[in-house]
Structures are given as C-alpha cells and as structure tokens.
C-alpha positions as CSV (number, residue, x, y, z in Angstrom):
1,X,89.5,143.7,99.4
2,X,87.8,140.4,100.0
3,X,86.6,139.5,103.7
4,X,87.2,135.6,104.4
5,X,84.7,133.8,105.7
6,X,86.3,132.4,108.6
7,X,89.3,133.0,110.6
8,X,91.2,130.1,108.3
9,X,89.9,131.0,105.1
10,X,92.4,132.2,102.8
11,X,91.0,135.1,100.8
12,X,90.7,134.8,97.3
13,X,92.2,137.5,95.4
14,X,92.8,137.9,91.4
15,X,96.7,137.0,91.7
16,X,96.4,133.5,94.0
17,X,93.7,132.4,91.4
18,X,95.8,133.3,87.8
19,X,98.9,131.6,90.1
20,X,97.0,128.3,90.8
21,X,95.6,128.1,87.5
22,X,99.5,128.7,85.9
23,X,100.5,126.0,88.1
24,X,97.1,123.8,86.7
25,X,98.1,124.2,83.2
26,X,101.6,123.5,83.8
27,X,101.0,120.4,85.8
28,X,98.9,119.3,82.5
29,X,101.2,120.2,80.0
30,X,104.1,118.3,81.5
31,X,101.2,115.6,82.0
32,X,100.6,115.4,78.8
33,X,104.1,116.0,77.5
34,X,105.7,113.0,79.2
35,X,102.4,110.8,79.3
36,X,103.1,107.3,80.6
37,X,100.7,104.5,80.4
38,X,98.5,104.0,83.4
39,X,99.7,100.6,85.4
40,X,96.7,98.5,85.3
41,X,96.9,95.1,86.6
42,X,97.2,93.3,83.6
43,X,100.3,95.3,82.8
44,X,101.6,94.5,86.9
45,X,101.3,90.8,86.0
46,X,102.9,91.0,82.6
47,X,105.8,92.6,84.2
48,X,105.5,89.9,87.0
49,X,105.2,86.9,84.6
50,X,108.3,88.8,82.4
51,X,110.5,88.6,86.0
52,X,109.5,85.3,86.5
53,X,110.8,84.3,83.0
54,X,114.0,86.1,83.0
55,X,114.5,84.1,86.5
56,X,114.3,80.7,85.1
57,X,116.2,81.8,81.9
58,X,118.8,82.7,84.2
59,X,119.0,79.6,86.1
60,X,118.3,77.6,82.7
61,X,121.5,79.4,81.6
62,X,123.0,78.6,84.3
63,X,122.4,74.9,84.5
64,X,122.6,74.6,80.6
65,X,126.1,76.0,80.7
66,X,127.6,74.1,83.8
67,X,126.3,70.7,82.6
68,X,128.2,71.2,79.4
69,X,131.5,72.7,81.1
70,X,131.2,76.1,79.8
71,X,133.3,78.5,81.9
72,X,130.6,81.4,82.4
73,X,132.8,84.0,81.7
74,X,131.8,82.8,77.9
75,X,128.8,85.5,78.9
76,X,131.1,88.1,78.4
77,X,131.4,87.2,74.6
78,X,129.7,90.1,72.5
79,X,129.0,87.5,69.9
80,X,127.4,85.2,71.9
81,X,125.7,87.3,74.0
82,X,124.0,89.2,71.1
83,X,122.7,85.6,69.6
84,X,121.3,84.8,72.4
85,X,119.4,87.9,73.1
86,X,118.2,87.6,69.8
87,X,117.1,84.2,70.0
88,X,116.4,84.2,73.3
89,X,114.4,87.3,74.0
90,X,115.9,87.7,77.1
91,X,118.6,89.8,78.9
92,X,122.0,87.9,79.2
93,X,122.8,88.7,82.9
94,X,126.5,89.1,83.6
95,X,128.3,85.7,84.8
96,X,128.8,87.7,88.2
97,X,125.1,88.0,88.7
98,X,124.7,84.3,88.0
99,X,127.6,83.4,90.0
100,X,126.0,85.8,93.1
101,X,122.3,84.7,92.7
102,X,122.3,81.2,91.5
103,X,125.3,79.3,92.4
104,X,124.0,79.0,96.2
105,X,120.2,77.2,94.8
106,X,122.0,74.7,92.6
107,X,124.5,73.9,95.1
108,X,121.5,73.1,97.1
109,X,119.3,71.4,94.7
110,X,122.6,69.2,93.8
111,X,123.2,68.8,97.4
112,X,119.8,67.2,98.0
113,X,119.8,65.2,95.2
114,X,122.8,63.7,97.1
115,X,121.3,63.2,99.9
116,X,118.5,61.4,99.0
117,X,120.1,58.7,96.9
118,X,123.4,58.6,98.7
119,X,122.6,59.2,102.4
C-alpha cells in the first residue's frame, strides 16, 4: 500500500491512475470527435457584424414593404421567401417578428419626423 504524504493526500494507487487516464482519453476522443472551431475574436465580430446586418435587413424589409403597401403576411409566401433568401443572403424573419420588433422604432422614427416639420 502506498503511504500519503499528508493527511489530504489522496494515495495513488494502480486503479485511480488507469481510471483518470480512461477518463483523459475519452475526454480527447470526444474532443476530437466533435471538434469545433476555437471563437477567436475575428470570428466574435463576424458573427457581430452578421447580427448587425440581418438587423437592418430586417428593418429594410420592413420599411421597403410598408412604403409600397405590401401586407407582411406576403412573408409567409414559400416562393417569395426562397428568392429572397437567395438573393438576399439573409434569413426572412416571420412577419410576426417584424411586427413585434420593428413596428414600435418606425412608429417612432415616423412620429419624429412629424414633429419636427409639423409641430
């Protein structure tokens, strides 16, 4: 048997070591199994600029199809959403997420506009 050194030491026997290394080797197989890129920061402000984007193409969507009187379930449209995913590079949101997430910031963009030529 092997003494410990100290009252805390956990003695090392034959069985704790070939169970840690098992659990070594498996945590690098599935490492290397299911390898995903490291985040770098170049990749964190790709993905930030990408958000950004798909922001203003959903407000550009937005404004594009209010101006011209386009009922926004017209989103919903497999054909049209396709062609512009294509085109567009860009996921089509669902006319409820524009309604929920953009309808308040226009109103209020409109509103000022308003008010500073009217009021």
């Amino acid at each position: 048997m092997i003494r410990p050194r100290h009252k805390y030491h956990k003695p090392t026997s034959n069985v704790y070591l070939q169970s840690k290394f098992d659990k070594d080797g498996e945590a690098l197989r599935k490492l290397q199994e299911g390898a995903r890129p490291q985040q770098t920061l170049k990749n964190c402000v790709q993905q930030s600029s990408h958000k950004t984007n798909q922001m203003q193409f959903n407000e550009d969507l937005w404004k594009a199809m209010i101006s011209t009187d386009m009922p926004l379930n017209k989103l919903n449209n497999v054909n049209l959403k396709s062609f512009l995913q294509n085109y567009c590079k860009f996921n089509v949101p669902d006319e409820s997420t524009l309604r929920k997430k953009h309808v308040y910031c226009i109103y209020k963009d409109t509103n000022d506009v308003y008010k500073k030529y009217y009021i």
